[in-house]
N, C-alpha and C positions, 0 to 999 in steps of 0.2 A: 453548470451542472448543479443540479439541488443537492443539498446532506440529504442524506439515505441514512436509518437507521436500524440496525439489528439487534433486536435482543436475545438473550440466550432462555431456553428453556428452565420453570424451576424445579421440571423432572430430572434435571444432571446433579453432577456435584459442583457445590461451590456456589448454587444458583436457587438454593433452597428459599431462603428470604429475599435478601437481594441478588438480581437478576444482573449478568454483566450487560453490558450495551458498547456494540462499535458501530462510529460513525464514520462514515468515506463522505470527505467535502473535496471541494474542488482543489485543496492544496495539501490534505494529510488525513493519515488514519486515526481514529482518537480512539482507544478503551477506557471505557467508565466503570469503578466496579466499588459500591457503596458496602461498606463494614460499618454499620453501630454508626457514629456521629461523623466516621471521617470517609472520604471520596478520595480513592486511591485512580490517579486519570494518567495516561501513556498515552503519546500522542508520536508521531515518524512521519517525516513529508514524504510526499510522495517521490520526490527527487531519491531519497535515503530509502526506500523500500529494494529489498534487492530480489525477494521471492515469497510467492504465498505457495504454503502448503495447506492443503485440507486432507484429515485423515477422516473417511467415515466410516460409521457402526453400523449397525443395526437400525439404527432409528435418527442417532443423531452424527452430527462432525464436530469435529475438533478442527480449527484455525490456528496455523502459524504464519505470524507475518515476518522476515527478517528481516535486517535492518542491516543497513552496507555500515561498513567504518567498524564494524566490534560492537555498538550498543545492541542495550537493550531489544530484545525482540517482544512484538504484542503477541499475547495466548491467550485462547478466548475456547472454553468449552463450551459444549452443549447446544449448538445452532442448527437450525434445521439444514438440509442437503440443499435444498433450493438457498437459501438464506447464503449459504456459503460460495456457493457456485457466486450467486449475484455480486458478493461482497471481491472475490479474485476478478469477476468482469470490472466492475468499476474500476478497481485500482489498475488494471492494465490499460482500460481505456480511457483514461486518465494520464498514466504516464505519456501515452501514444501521444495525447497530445500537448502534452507538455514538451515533450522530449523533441518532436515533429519539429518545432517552429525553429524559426530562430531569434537568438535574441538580440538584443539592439548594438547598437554600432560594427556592424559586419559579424557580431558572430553567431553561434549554436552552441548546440546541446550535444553533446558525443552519446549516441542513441544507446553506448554498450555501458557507459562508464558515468553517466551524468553530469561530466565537466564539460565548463563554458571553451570550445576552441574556434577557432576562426572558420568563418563562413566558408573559405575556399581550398579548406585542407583537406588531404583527400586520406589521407592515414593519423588516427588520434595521438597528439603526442605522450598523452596520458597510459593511456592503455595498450597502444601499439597496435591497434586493430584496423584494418580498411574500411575507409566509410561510403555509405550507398552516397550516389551520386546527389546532389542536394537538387530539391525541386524546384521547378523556376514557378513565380506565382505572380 
């Protein structure tokens, strides 16, 4: 997957001179937001993403990205409705396929919780939830 980048409008607040920018790469979300001489940047893998919210206006949306474990969450005003829509696609379909696969010597990805559990479990021991059946490939 290529980095995608979004910028924010500098008709919002906060976005007057410098313009925030989120990027979705193929392993995490990054916010870049330039004050005066210093680059204040937020970055959450996608593994640690636990929900995107988008609130929209009138014109434009507001982005929350949260962030599983307690951290920091990325907020990003002022993106256009399309802009925001595309930015929740990416990071889901991105987790999808992150989460999908499995990973090396017998195990996976717990598709609810993001821990590494054994290939052949069929209930996560992390979270306690049942798991779809694994696909044969």
């Amino acid at each position: 997957m290529a980095t995608e980048r979004f910028y924010a409008s500098r008709w919002t607040r906060g976005n007057r001179i410098f313009r925030t920018l989120l990027e979705v790469t193929d392993t995490a979300v990054i916010r870049r937001k330039r004050s005066g001489f210093t680059v204040d940047e937020m970055s959450i893998h996608l593994q640690r993403v636990a929900s995107v919210r988008i609130e929209t206006g009138l014109l434009w949306s507001d982005i929350l990205i949260e962030s599983t474990g307690g951290g920091d969450d990325i907020q990003s005003h002022g993106h256009r409705k399309a802009d925001a829509r595309r930015i929740k696609e990416l990071i889901e379909a991105a987790q999808s396929r992150q989460l999908g696969g499995t990973a090396p010597g017998g195990e996976r990805t717990c598709p609810f919780c993001a821990e590494t559990i054994k290939a052949a479990a069929v209930v996560c021991r992390h979270c306690g939830r049942d798991l779809p059946a694994q696909r044969s490939e």
